[in-house]
N, C-alpha and C positions, 0 to 999 in steps of 0.2 A: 504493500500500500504506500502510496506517496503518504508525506506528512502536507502541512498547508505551503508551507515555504518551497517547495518542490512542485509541488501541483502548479506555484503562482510561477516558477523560472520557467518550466514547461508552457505554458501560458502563453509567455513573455517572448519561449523560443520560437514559438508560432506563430505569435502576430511580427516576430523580424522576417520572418521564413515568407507570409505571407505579402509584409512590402515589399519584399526584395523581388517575388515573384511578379508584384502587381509592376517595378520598375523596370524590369526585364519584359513583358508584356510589352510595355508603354514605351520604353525605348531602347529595349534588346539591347543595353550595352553598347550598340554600336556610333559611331561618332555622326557628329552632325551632317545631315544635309550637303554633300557639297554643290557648290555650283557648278555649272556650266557653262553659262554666260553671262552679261551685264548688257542692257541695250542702256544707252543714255539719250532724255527726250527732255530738251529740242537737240536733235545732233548736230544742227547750224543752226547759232545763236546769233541775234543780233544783241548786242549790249549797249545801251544808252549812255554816251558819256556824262560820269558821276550820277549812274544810275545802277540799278540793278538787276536779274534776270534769275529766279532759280530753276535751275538745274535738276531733273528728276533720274537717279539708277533705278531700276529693274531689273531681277534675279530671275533665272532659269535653273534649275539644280539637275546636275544629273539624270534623275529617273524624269526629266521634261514636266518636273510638278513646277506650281510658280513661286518663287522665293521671294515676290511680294516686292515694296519698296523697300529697298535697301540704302536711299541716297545717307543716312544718318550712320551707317555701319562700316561704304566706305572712303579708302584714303585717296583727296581730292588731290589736284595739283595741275595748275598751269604752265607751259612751255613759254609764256610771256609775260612780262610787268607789266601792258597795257590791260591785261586782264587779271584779277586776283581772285581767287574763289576760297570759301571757307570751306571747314570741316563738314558743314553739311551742303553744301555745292550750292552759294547763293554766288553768283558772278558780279564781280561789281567792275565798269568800266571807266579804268583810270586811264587812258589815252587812246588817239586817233592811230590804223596802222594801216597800211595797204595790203599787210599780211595777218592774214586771222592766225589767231591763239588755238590750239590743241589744249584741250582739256579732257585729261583723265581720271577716271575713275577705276580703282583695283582693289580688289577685294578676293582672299581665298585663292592667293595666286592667276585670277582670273581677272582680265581688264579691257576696257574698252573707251572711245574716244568720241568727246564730240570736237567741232571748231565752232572761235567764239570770235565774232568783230564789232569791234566797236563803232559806233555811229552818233551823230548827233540828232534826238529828238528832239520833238516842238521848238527847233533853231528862230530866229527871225532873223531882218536884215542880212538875207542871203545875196552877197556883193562879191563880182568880180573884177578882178584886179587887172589890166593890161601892163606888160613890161617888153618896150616904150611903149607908153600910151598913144591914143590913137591921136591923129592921122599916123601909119606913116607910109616909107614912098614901098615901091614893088620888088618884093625880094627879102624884104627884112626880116628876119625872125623876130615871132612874140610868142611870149609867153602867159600864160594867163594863170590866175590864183581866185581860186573860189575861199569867202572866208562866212561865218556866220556869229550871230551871238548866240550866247550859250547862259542858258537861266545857272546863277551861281558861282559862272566863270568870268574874270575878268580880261576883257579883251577880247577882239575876234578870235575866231577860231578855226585854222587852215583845214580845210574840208577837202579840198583837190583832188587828195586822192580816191576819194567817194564817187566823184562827181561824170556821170556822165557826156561826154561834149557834143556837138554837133554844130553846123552852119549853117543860114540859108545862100548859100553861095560854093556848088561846088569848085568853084577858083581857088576856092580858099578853104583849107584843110585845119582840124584839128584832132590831135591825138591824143586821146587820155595820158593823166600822169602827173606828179607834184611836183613842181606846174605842169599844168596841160602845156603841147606844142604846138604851137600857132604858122604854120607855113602859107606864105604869101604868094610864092615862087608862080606860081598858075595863073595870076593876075595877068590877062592879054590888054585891057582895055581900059584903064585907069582913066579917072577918079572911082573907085567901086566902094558902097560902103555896105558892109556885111555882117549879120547879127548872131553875134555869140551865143546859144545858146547852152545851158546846162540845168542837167535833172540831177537833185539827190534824193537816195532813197533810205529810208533808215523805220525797220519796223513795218513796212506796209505803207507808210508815209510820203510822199511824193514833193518836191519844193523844186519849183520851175522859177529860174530865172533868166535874165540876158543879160549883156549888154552889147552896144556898135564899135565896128571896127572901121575905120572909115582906112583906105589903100589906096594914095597916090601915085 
């Protein structure tokens, strides 16, 4: 016959026998989850200069079940200073580039990548620059500079390399670029005067502007 104190270790040894069984059940000892993949969304970011964007990871694991958001679990990190992203992937854009930013996300030996560029939203006083200014005679190189204001920032703020170009005068050629290329060289018929145009887009957003070239 057990005494009481034997009956109660007996007891004792079955309700440990019995968790252990229930933790083996529930998670078989074996190790977590792994992954398989990470999508990152938006995978091209546009990021607002001195603004912000977050960033969402998504987990795939192995057996193809979904491992849910993961952006808080992994380790962030950008390929540029114009882009700086924190430990849970908010983007914040600290300068203008004509090259986007690589942002990674890795977790579980497993990693993946969006690009991030910076732009300028809700800009006003979007203003082009000529270098020489207009008139001038046939043949001369210009150069052109798109600048804008920036709520927060003091100063214009060189946009250029954003900026889409075009003419109404195929005499007269421009090439994207910080500054854009302004060639005159095609001019047959002087005095010609020709209107600069330029689109930027930033977000969805569209801001159209010109200015005149006038080619003696």
């Amino acid at each position: 016959m057990f005494s009481g104190k034997q009956k109660l270790r007996v007891i004792g040894a079955f309700a440990a026998l019995a968790t252990l069984a229930l933790n083996v059940n529930c998670t078989g000892f074996f190790p977590p989850e792994q992954l398989a993949s990470i999508t990152v969304f938006p995978s091209t970011a546009n990021v607002p200069l001195g603004g912000h964007l977050q960033l969402t990871a998504n987990g795939t694991n192995t057996d193809s079940t979904p491992a849910g958001n993961i952006s808080g679990k992994v380790s962030w990190s950008s390929s540029s200073a114009t882009v700086s992203v924190s430990s849970s992937g908010l983007l914040t854009g600290n300068d203008l580039s004509s090259t986007p930013a690589t942002i990674t996300a890795e977790y579980q030996g497993v990693s993946a990548t969006a690009t991030a560029t910076v732009c300028v939203e809700n800009g006003s006083n979007f203003t082009i620059t000529l270098s020489p200014s207009s008139p001038v005679t046939a043949s001369t190189p210009v150069s052109a500079t798109a600048t804008a204001v920036v709520s927060g920032i003091q100063g214009p703020v060189d946009i250029s390399s954003g900026v889409q170009w075009s003419t109404s005068n195929t005499e007269v050629t421009i090439t994207n670029g910080d500054p854009a290329s302004i060639s005159t060289s095609g001019v047959t018929s002087p005095p010609v005067t020709v209107t600069i145009f330029a689109t930027y887009s930033c977000n969805g957003l569209n801001s159209n502007f010109q200015t005149n070239l006038t080619v003696n």
